[in-house]
C-alpha distance (Angstrom), angle and dihedral (degrees) to the residues before:
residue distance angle dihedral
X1 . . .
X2 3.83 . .
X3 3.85 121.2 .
X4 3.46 94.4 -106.0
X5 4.09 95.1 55.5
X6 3.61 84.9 51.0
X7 3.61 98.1 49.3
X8 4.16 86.2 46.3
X9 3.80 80.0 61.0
X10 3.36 111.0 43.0
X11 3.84 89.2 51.3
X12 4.16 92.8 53.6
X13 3.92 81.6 51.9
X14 4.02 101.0 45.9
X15 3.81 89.2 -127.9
X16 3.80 133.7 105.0
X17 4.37 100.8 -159.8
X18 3.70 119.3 -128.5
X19 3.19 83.4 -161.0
X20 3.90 115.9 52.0
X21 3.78 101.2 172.8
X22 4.25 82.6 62.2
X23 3.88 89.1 66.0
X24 3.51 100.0 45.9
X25 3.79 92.3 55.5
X26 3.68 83.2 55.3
X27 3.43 94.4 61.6
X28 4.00 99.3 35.6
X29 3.77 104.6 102.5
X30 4.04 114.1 -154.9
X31 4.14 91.4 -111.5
X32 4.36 85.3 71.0
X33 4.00 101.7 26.1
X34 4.10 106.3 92.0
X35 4.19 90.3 -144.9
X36 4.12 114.6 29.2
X37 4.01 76.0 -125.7
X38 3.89 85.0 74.7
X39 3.94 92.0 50.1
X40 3.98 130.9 81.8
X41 4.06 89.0 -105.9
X42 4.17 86.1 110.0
X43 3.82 98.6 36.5
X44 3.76 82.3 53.8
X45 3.93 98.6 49.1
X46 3.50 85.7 54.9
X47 3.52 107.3 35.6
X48 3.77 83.5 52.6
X49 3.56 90.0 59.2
X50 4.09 95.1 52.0
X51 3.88 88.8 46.4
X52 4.06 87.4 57.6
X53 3.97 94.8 46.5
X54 3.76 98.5 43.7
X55 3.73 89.5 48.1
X56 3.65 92.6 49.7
X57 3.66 92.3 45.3
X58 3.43 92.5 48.8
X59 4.23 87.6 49.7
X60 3.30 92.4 59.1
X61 3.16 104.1 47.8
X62 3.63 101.6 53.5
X63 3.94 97.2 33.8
X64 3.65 105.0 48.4
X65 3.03 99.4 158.8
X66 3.69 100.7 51.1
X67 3.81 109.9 101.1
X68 3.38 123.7 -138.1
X69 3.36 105.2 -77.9
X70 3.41 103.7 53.1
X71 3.78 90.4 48.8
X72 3.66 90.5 59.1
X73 4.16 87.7 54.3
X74 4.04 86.6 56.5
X75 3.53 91.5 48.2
X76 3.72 101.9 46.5
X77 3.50 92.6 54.0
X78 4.15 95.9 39.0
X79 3.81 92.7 51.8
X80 3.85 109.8 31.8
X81 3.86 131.0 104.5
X82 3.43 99.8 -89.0
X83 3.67 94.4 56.2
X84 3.58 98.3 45.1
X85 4.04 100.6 49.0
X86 4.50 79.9 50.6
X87 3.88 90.5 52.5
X88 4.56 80.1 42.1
X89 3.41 88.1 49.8
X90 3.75 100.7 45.2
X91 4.18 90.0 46.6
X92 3.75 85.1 54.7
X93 3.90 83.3 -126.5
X94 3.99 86.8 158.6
X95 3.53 98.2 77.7
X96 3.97 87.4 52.1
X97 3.69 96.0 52.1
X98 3.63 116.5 101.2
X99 3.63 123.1 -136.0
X100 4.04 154.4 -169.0
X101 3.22 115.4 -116.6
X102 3.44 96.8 -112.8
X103 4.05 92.2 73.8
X104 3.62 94.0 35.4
X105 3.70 99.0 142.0
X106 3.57 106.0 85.1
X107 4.02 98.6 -170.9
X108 4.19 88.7 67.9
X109 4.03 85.6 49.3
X110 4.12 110.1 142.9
X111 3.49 103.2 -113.1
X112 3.92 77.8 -128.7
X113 3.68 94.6 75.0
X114 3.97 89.7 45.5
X115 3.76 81.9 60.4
X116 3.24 105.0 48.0
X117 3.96 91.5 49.8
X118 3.40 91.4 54.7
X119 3.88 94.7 50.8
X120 3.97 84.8 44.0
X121 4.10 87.5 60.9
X122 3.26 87.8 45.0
X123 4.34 88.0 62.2
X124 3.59 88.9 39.3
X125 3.77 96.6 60.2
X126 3.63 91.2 33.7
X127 3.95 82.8 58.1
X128 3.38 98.0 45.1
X129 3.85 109.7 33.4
X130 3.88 104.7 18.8
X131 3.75 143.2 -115.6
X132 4.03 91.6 -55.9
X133 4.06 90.5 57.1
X134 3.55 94.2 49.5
X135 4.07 93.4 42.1
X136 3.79 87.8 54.4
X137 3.81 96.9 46.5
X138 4.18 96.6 44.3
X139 4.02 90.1 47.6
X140 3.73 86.0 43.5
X141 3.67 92.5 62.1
X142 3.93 102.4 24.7
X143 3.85 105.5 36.4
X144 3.90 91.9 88.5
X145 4.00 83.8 50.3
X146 3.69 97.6 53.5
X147 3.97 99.7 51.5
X148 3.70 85.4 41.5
X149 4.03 83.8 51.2
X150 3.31 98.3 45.6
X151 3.87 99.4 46.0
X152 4.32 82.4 44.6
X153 3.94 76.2 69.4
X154 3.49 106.9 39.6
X155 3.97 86.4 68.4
X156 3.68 81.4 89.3
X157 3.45 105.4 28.9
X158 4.09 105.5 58.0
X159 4.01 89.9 139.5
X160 3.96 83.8 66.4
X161 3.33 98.9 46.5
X162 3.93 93.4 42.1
X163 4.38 83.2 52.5
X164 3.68 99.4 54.1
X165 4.11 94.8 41.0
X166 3.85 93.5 42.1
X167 3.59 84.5 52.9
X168 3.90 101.7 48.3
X169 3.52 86.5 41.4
X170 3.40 123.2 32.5
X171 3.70 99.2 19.9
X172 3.89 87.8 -130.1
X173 3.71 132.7 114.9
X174 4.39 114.5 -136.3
X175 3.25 121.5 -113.2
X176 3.92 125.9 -152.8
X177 3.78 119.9 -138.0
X178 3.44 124.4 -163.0
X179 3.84 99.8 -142.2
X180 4.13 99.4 -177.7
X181 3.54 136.9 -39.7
X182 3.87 131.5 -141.2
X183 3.93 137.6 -169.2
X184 3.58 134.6 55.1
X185 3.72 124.2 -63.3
X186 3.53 102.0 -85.9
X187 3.91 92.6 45.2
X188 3.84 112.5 38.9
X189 3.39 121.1 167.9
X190 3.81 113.8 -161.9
X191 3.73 129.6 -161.9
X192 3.95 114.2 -149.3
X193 4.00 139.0 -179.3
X194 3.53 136.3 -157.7
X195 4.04 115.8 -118.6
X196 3.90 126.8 -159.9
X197 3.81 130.6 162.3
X198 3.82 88.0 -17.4
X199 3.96 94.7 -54.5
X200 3.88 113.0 117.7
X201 3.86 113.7 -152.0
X202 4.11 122.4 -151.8
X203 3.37 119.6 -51.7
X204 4.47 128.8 -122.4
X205 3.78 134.0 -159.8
X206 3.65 116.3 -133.3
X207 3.71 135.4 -171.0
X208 4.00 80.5 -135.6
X209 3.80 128.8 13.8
X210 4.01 88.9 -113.2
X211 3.30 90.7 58.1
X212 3.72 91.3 40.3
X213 3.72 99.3 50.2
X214 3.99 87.7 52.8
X215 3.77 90.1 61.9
X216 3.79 93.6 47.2
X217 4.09 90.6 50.1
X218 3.95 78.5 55.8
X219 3.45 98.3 51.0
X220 4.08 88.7 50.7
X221 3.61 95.2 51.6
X222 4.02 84.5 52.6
X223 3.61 83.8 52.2
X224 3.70 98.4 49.4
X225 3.88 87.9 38.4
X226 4.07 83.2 -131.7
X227 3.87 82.6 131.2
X228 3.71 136.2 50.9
X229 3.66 142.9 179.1
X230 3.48 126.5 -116.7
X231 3.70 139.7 -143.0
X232 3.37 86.7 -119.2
X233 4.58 82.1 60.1
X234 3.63 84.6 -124.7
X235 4.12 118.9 126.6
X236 3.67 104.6 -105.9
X237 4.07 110.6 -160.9
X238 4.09 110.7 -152.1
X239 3.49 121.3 -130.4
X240 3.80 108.6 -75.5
X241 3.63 98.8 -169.5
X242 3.70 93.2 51.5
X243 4.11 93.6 44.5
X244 4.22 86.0 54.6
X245 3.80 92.2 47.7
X246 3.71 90.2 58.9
X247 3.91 89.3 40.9
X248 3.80 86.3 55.9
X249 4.00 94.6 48.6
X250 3.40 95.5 47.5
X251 3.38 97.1 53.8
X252 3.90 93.3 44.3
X253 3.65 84.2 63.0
X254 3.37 96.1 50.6
């Protein structure tokens, strides 16, 4: 690489490398390196590894009260394959990468390789700068795919979503009511409301009061306008944090 590709680099990662030699292994693919030693296969492996603790740090720290589960979901999706060769794709790290010339065409690149070069950076500034540099630059490029990852899953989980901002905002835990029920045995249909400090919110039918209760948590966050939706048709949850800092200033000037 020429100094001047390298300095195009460094500046699209926010870091000027100490050590230079770490950055061109992240960008040596194992089709040019002489010994797979001299490739990024190792910067990957552990830059693979940082990605997956940073993002579950970051999970559980803003989603605590997510369990498990559901922060595995956001993670899956946030750190896979697919999402790493966009966030390649969108750096323009292709044109970086160095190749063999056996896969010297760059526009029929596996989105797999894209991937792994961008995991490989992610080792190399690790390496080089420490576990601060390389939190700032993943959340830098991924924090916009989490919330949009984790509000992907609250389509079907509106009873979460309605516990955590009834919580931090109301200081009340929902209640479901089973209003009436219709249908044989074998094909109920149930009609359900949400309840909170004595105020009942609209009421769904549901083949099944799971699916029921969901509907109702839905119509509550309506209500409480903690939810909107989007252009894009998607449920869009507002920021909770923010909406209870406001609730808290207000009432301090009160």
């Amino acid at each position: 690489m020429d100094p001047q590709e390298i300095e195009r680099l460094e500046q699209m990662l926010g870091h000027t490398f100490s050590d230079q030699s770490l950055l061109k292994k992240a960008l040596t693919h194992a089709s040019l390196a002489d010994h797979r030693l001299d490739s990024n296969e190792r910067l990957e492996f552990l830059g693979d590894a940082i990605l997956g603790m940073v993002v579950c740090e970051e999970l559980f720290r803003k989603f605590d009260q997510e369990l498990e589960g559901e922060l595995t979901k956001i993670k899956s999706t946030v750190v896979s394959r697919h999402t790493c060769a966009e966030v390649g794709d969108k750096l323009g790290l292709v044109q970086f990468i160095r190749l063999g010339k056996g896969m010297a065409n760059r526009e029929d690149l596996p989105g797999s390789v894209v991937a792994a070069m961008f995991e490989s950076l992610i080792g190399a500034l690790f390496l080089d700068g420490g576990i601060d540099l390389a939190r700032k630059f993943i959340l830098g490029e991924l924090a916009e795919r989490i919330e949009h990852a984790a509000q992907s899953g609250h389509q079907s989980n509106f009873k979460s979503v309605l516990q955590q901002s009834a919580q931090q905002l109301l200081d009340a835990i929902p209640q479901y009511v089973v209003l009436d029920e219709q249908g044989p045995d074998h094909a109920k249909c149930f009609e359900v409301c949400v309840e909170m400090n004595g105020q009942r919110f609209g009421s769904s039918w549901g083949p099944s009061k799971k699916q029921a209760e969901q509907q109702a948590a839905l119509n509550a966050l309506f209500e409480l306008d903690i939810v909107y939706q989007g252009d894009d048709d998607h449920i869009h949850v507002r920021d909770i944090e923010g909406i209870a800092a406001r609730q808290q200033a207000k009432a301090l000037e009160n």
